[in-house]
C-alpha positions as CSV (number, residue, x, y, z in Angstrom):
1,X,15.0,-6.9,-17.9
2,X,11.6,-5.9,-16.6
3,X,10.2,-2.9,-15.6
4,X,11.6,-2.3,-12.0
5,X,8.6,-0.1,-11.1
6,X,6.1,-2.9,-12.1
7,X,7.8,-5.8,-10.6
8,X,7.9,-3.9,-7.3
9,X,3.8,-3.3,-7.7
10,X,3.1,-6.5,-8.0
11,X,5.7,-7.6,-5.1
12,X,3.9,-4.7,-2.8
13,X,0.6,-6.0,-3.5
14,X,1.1,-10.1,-2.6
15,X,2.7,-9.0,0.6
16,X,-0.1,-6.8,1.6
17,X,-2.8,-9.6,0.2
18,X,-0.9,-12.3,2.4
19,X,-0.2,-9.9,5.2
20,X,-2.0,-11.6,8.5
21,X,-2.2,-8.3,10.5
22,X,-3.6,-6.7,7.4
23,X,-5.9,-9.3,5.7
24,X,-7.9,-9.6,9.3
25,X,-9.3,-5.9,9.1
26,X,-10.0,-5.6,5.1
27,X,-9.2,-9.4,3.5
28,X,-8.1,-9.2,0.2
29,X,-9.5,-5.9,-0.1
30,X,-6.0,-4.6,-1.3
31,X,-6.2,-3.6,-5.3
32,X,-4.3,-1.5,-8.1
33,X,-7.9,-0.5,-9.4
34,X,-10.6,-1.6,-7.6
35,X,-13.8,-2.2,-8.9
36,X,-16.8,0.8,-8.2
37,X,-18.5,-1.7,-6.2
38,X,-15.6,-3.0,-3.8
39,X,-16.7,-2.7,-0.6
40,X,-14.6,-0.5,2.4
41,X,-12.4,-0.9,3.6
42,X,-9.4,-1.4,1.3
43,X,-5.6,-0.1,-0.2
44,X,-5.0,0.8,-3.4
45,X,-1.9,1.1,-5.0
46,X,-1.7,4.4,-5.9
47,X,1.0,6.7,-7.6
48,X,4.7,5.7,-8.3
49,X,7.0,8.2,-9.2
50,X,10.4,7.2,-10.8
51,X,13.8,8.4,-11.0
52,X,17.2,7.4,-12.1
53,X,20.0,6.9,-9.4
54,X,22.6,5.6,-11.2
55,X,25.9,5.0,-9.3
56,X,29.4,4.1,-10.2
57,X,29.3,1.8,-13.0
58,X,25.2,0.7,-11.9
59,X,22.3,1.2,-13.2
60,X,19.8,2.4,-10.7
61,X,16.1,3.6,-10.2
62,X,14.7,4.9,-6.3
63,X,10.9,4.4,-6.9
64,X,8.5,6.3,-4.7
65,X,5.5,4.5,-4.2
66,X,2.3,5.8,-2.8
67,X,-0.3,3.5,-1.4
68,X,-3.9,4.4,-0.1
69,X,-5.9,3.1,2.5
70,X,-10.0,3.7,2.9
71,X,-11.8,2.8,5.9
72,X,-15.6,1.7,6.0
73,X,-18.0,5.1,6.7
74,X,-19.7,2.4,8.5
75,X,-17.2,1.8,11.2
76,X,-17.2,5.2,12.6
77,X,-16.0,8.9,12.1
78,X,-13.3,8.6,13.6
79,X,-9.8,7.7,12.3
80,X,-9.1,4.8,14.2
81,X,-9.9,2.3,11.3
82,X,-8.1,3.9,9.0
83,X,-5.0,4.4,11.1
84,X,-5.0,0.7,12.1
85,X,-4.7,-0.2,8.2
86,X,-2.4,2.1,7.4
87,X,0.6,0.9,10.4
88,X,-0.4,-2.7,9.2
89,X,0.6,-1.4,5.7
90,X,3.5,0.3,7.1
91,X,4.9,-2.4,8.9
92,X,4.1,-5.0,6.1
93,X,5.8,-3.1,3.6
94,X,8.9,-1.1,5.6
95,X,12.3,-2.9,5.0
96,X,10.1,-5.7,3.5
97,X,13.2,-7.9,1.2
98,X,10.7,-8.7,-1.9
99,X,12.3,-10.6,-4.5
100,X,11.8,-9.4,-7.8
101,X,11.5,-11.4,-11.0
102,X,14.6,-9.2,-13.0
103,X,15.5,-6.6,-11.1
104,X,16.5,-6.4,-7.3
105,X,15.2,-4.8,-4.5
106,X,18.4,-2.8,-2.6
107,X,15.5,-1.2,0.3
108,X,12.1,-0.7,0.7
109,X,11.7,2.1,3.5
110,X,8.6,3.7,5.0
111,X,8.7,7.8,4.1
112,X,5.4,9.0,6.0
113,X,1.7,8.5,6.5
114,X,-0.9,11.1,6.7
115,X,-4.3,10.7,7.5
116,X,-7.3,12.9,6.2
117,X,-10.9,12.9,6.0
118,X,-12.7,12.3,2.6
119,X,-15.2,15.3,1.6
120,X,-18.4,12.9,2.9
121,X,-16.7,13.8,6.2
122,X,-16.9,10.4,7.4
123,X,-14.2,8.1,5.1
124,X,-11.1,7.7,6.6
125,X,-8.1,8.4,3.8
126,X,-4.5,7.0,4.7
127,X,-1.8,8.1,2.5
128,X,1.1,5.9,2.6
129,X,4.4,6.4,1.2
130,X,7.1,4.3,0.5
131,X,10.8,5.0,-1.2
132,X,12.3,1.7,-3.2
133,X,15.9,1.1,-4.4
134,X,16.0,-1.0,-7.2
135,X,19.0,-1.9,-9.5
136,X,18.7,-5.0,-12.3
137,X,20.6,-8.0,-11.8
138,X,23.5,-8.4,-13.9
């Protein structure tokens, strides 16, 4: 069996690289480390926070998942940009039925977004979070 929480980052990030809605405002912009040179806007995935929900006789893990979405200083000040990447991520992801390689996927539910302005006071940052249920196949 796999790691549940790394199956599920790798099954988060083809959806949002093959997302149509998404891949028209930032391409394949969406990364788990990107490079100091990528260019705005983009998601990263961000920080995942496991824990053990075991039920009767099943192994368990919910999995929270936080994504993060930049816009381009260039675009604006305001938070439109931003906010537009952040629903596309929303409704790419929320009760999205991945398939995962050894483990599988129970729900994948939207938790909340917020939306704040970097220190340059121009950069859009989205926060996006996500809860997962995961349980291995046996």
């Amino acid at each position: 069996m796999g790691s549940a929480d790394l199956e599920l980052q790798g099954a988060i990030i083809a959806r949002l690289r093959s997302y149509a809605p998404l891949t028209a405002m930032i391409g394949q912009n969406t990364f788990d480390n990107p490079a100091t040179e990528a260019n705005l806007p983009y998601v990263t995935y961000g920080e995942a926070d496991i824990r053990r929900a075991d039920v009767t006789c099943q192994r368990a893990q919910e999995i929270y998942v936080t994504l993060h979405a930049w816009s381009d200083p260039n675009y604006g000040t305001g938070f439109a940009q931003v906010k537009q990447i952040a629903d596309a991520v929303s409704e790419a992801l929320h009760e999205y039925p991945a398939v995962l390689p050894t483990n599988r996927l129970i729900s994948l539910e939207h938790r909340q977004t917020r939306i704040i302005r970097e220190k340059d006071g121009v950069t859009g940052h989205g926060i996006i979070e996500f809860v997962a249920f995961v349980e291995p196949f046996e």
